[in-house]
C-alpha positions in Angstrom: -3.4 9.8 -29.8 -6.9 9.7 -30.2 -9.0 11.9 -32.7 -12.4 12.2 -30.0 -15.2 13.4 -32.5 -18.3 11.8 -31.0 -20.2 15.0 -30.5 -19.3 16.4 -34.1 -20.4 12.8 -35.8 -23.7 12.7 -33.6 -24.2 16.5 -34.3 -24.1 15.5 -38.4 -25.9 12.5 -38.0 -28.6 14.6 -36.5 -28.9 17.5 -39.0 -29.3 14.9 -41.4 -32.1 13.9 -39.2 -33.5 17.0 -38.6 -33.3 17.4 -42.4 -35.1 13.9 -43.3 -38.2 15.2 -40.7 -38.5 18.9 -42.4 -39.3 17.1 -45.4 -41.3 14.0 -44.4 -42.5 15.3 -40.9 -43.4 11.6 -38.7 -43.1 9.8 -42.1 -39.3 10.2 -42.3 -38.2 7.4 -43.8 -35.5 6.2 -40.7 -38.0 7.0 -38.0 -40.3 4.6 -39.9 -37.9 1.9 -40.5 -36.6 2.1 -37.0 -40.3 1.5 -35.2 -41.1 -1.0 -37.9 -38.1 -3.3 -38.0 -37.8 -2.6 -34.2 -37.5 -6.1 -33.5 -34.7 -6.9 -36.6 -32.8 -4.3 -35.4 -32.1 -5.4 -32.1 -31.9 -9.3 -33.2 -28.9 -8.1 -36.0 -27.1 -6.1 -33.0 -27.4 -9.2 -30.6 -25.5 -11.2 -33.4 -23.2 -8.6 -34.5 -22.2 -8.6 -30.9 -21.5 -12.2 -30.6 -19.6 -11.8 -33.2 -17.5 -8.9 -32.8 -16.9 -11.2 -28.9 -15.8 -14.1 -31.0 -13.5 -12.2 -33.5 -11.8 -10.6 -31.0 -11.5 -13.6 -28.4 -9.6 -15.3 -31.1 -7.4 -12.6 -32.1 -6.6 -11.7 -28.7 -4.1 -15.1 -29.0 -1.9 -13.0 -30.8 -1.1 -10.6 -28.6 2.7 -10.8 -27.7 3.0 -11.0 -23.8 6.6 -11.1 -24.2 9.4 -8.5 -24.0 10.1 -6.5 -26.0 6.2 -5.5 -26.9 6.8 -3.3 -30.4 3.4 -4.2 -31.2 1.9 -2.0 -28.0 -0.6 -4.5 -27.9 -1.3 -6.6 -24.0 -4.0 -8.7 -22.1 -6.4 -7.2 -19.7 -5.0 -8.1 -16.2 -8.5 -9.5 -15.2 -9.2 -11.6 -18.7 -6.7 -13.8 -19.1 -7.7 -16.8 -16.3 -7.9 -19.2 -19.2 -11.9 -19.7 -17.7 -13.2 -19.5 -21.4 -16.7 -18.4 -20.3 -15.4 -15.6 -18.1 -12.3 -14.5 -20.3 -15.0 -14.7 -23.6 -17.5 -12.4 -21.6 -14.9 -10.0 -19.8 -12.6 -9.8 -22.4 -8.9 -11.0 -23.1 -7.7 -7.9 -24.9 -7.1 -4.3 -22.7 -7.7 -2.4 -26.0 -7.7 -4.3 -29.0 -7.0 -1.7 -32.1 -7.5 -2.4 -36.1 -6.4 -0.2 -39.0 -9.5 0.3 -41.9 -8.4 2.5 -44.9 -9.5 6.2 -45.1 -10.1 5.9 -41.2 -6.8 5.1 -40.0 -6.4 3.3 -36.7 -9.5 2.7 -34.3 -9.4 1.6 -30.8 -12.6 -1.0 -31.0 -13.3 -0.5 -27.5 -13.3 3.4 -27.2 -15.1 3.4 -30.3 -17.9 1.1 -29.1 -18.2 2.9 -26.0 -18.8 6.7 -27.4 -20.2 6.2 -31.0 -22.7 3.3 -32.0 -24.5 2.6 -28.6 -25.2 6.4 -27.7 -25.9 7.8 -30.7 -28.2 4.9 -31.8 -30.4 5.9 -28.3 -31.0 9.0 -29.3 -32.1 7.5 -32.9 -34.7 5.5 -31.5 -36.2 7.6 -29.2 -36.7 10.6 -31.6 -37.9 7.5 -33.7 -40.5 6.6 -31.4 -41.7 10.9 -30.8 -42.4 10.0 -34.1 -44.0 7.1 -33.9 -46.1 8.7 -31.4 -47.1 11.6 -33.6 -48.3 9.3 -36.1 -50.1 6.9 -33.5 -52.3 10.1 -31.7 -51.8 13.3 -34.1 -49.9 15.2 -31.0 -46.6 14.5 -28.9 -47.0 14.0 -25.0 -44.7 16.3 -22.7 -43.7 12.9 -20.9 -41.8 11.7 -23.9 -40.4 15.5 -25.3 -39.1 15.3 -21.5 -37.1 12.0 -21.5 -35.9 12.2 -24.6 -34.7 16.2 -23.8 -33.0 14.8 -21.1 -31.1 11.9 -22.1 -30.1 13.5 -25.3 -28.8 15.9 -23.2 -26.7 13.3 -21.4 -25.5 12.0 -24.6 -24.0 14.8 -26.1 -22.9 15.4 -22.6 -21.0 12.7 -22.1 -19.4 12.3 -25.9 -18.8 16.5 -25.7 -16.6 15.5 -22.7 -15.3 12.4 -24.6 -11.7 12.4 -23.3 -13.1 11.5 -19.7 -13.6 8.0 -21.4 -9.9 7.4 -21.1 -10.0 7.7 -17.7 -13.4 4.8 -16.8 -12.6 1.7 -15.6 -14.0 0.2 -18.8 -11.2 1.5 -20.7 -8.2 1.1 -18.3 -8.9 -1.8 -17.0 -11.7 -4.2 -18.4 -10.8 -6.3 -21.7 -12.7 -6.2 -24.8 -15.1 -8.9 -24.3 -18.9 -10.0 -24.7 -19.9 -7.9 -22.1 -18.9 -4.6 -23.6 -19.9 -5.4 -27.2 -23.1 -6.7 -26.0 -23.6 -3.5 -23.2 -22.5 -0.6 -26.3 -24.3 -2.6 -29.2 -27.6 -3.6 -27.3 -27.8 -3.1 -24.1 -27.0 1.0 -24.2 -29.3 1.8 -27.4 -32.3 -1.1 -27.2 -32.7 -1.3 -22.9 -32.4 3.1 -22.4 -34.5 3.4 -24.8 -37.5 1.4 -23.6 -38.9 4.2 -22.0 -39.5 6.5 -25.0 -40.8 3.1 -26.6 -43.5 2.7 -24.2 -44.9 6.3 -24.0 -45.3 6.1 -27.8 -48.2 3.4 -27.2 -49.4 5.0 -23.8 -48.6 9.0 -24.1 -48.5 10.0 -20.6 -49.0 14.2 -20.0 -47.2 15.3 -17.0 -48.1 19.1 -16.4 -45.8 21.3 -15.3 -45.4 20.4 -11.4 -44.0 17.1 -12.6 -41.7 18.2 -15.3 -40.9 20.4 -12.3 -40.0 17.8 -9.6 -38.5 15.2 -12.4 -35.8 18.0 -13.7 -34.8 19.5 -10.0 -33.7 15.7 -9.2 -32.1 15.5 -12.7 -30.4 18.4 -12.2 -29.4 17.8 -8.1 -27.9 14.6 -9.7 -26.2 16.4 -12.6 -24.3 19.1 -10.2 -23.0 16.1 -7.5 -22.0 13.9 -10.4 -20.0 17.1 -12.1 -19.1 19.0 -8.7 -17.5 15.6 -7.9 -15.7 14.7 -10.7 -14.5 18.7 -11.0 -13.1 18.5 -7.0 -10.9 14.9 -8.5 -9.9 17.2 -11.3 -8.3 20.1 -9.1 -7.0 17.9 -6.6 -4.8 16.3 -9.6 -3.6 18.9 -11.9 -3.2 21.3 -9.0 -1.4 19.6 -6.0 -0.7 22.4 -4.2 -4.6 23.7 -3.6 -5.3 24.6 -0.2 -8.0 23.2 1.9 -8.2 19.3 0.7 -7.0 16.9 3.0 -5.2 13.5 1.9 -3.8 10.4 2.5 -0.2 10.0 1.3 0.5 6.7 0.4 3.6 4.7 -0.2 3.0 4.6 -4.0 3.7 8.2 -3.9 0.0 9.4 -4.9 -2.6 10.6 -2.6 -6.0 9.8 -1.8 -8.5 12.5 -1.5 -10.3 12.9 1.6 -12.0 16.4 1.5 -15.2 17.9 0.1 -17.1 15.5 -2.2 -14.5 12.6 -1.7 -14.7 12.7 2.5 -18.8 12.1 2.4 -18.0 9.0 0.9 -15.4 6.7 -1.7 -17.9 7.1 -5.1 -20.2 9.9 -4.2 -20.3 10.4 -8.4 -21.4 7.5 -8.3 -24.6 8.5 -6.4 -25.1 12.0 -8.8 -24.8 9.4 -12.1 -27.9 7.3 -10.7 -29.6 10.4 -9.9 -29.1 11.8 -13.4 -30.6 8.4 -14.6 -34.2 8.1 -12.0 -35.8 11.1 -14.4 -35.6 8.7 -17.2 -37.7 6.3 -15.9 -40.3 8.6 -13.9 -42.4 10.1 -16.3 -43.9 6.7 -17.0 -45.5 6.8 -13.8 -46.8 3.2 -12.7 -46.6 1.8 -16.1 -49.0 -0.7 -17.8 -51.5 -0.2 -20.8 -54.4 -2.3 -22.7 -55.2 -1.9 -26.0 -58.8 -1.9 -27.1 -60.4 -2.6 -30.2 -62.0 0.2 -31.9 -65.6 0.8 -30.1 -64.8 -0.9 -27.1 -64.6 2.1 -24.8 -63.6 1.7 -21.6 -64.5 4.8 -19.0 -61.4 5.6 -17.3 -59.3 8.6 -16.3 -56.6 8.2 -18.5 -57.5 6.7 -21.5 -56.0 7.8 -25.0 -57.7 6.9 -28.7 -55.2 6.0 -31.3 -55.6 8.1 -35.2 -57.4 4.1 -36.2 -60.1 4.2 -34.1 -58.5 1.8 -30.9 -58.6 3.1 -27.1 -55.7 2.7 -24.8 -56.1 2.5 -21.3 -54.4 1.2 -17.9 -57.0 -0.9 -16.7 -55.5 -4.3 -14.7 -51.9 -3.7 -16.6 -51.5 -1.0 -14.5 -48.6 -1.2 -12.5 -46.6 -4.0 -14.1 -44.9 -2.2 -17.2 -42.8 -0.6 -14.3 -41.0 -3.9 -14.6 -39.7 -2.9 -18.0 -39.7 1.1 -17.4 -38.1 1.0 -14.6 -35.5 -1.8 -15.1 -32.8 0.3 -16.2 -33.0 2.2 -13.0 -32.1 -1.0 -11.2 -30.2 -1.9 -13.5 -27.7 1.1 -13.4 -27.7 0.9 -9.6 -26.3 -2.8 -9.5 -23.9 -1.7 -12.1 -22.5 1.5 -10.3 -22.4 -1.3 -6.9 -20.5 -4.2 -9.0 -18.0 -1.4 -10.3 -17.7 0.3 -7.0 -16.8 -3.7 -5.6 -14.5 -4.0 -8.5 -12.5 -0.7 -7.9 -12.0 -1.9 -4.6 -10.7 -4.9 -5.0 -8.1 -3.5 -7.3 -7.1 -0.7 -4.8 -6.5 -2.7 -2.0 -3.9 -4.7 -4.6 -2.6 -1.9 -5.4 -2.3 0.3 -1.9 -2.4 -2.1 0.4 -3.0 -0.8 3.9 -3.2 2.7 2.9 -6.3 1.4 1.6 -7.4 0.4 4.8 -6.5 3.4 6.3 -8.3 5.4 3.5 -11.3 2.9 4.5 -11.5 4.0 7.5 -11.6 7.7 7.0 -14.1 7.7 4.1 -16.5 5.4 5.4 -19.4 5.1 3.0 -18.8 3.4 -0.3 -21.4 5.2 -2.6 -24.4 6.8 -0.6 -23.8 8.2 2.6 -25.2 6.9 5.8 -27.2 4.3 3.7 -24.3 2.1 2.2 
């Protein structure tokens, strides 16, 4: 049983916030710690995830893989290959739990997934809006829009916390490096760049854009959600008429209609589509920073509160290796699980797999792959 209180805990977290800023506006003590120990932040999460790896690599040799299992505690099916690099990174533990007092017992893995990772993103970027406001005297639309937007998909996602259980991160991937590293730093410090590059170079969209940017965030949202709802129906109500199906010999059914018949992850296509609006409004990124007095004519140029001019100049262009890199990112991820998942269901449904193959065609994005 799982007490699921993401939202509520990033909901206090944030009134606190919301408090902090009422009172000390841009100078709120966290926003200014958080853009000026930017760098110590993100150096004490890489080590806090090595070591949280290393603690529970070790403890995971004291799991009992023997019956009977009273201790309900068991390996990951894909982490135990006695490869110490791989089975350190992936994980040896399914879903290594600890008891703390007051708190009870916490699944570290569920935990890292919904709490620190998601809620620390939304820290740093309102930390950077501020950072912004102190930098220029005004907040750009480009950054108000990104951080709108993937706030939005944070409370999302932890409002809907019990779809966790269900992810292939928690049902089937150990409790490794590359989840403690992924919720810790990855999540918070790499989403995050973004909102941590328009606070140097504060990009105005106008409307058109903010326009264009949310239809595709929103054409992303309904396939990711129209999706996952069709799945839903087709499992807590069998008898619904209209959705064709493969019955296999494990005695479940593989869903061939609607969403599922375009193609075997078409959520998968709506998530990435949800995630190209965060890296957009930077435009082709890239900024110089001049000394004060050294102005440079050019079209968009911005003057810092102290005097210094930022403008594109020859930078333009290669900042979209940072800005964008998430967007990549994501899509090799969504690919390597989308591999992953069908490794395991071949295993598991053998040549109604292949049949299922063959009547859902596309793996992720129709008529393209």
């Amino acid at each position: 049983m799982y007490r699921q209180n993401a939202f509520s805990v990033s909901l206090v977290l944030l009134a606190i916030c919301a408090v902090g800023t009422y009172i000390q506006g841009a100078d709120f003590s966290l926003w200014t710690y958080i853009a000026d120990h930017y760098v110590q932040l993100l150096t004490s999460n890489v080590l806090i995830s090595y070591a949280l790896s290393t603690y529970l690599y070790i403890r995971s040799f004291g799991v009992n893989t023997k019956y009977p299992n009273n201790d309900l505690r068991e390996l990951a099916d894909g982490g135990n290959t006695e490869n110490f690099i791989y089975d350190f990174f992936i994980g040896r533990e399914l879903n290594p739990r600890i008891t703390l007092p007051l708190f009870g017992e916490v699944d570290i893995k569920t935990w890292c997934e919904v709490y620190p990772g998601l809620t620390g993103w939304i820290l740093l970027d309102l930390a950077f809006i501020a950072k912004q406001y102190r930098t220029y005297g005004y907040v750009s639309d480009s950054i108000v829009f990104i951080t709108f937007f993937q706030a939005f998909y944070v409370l999302n996602g932890q409002y809907n916390e019990a779809g966790v259980l269900t992810m292939i991160d928690i049902t089937t991937d150990g409790m490794g490096f590359m989840l403690s590293f992924g919720d810790l730093v990855w999540v918070p410090f790499l989403y995050s760049t973004q909102c941590r590059y328009l606070s140097v170079y504060p990009l105005q969209l106008g409307w058109v854009n903010i326009a264009v940017v949310s239809a595709v965030f929103a054409l992303g949202l309904y396939i990711f959600r129209a999706a996952n709802n069709q799945k839903h129906v087709f499992r807590t109500q069998p008898s619904v008429a209209g959705m064709s199906y493969i019955q296999t010999k494990r005695g479940t059914r593989l869903l061939t209609a609607g969403w599922w018949g375009m193609s075997r992850h078409i959520n998968y296509f709506g998530d990435w589509m949800q995630a190209l609006p965060f890296s957009l409004p930077t435009g082709l990124a890239g900024y110089v920073i001049l000394p004060a007095g050294n102005i440079l004519a050019a079209s968009h140029s911005f003057t810092m509160l102290d005097g210094r001019e930022v403008v594109q100049g020859e930078a333009r262009g290669w900042g979209i290796v940072f800005t964008y890199f998430y967007v990549l990112y994501f899509a090799i991820l969504l690919i390597h699980r989308e591999r992953r998942d069908d490794v395991m269901c071949a295993v598991k449904y053998g040549e109604d797999w292949e049949t299922y193959k063959r009547t859902v065609r596309w793996r992720i994005l129709p008529w393209i792959y």
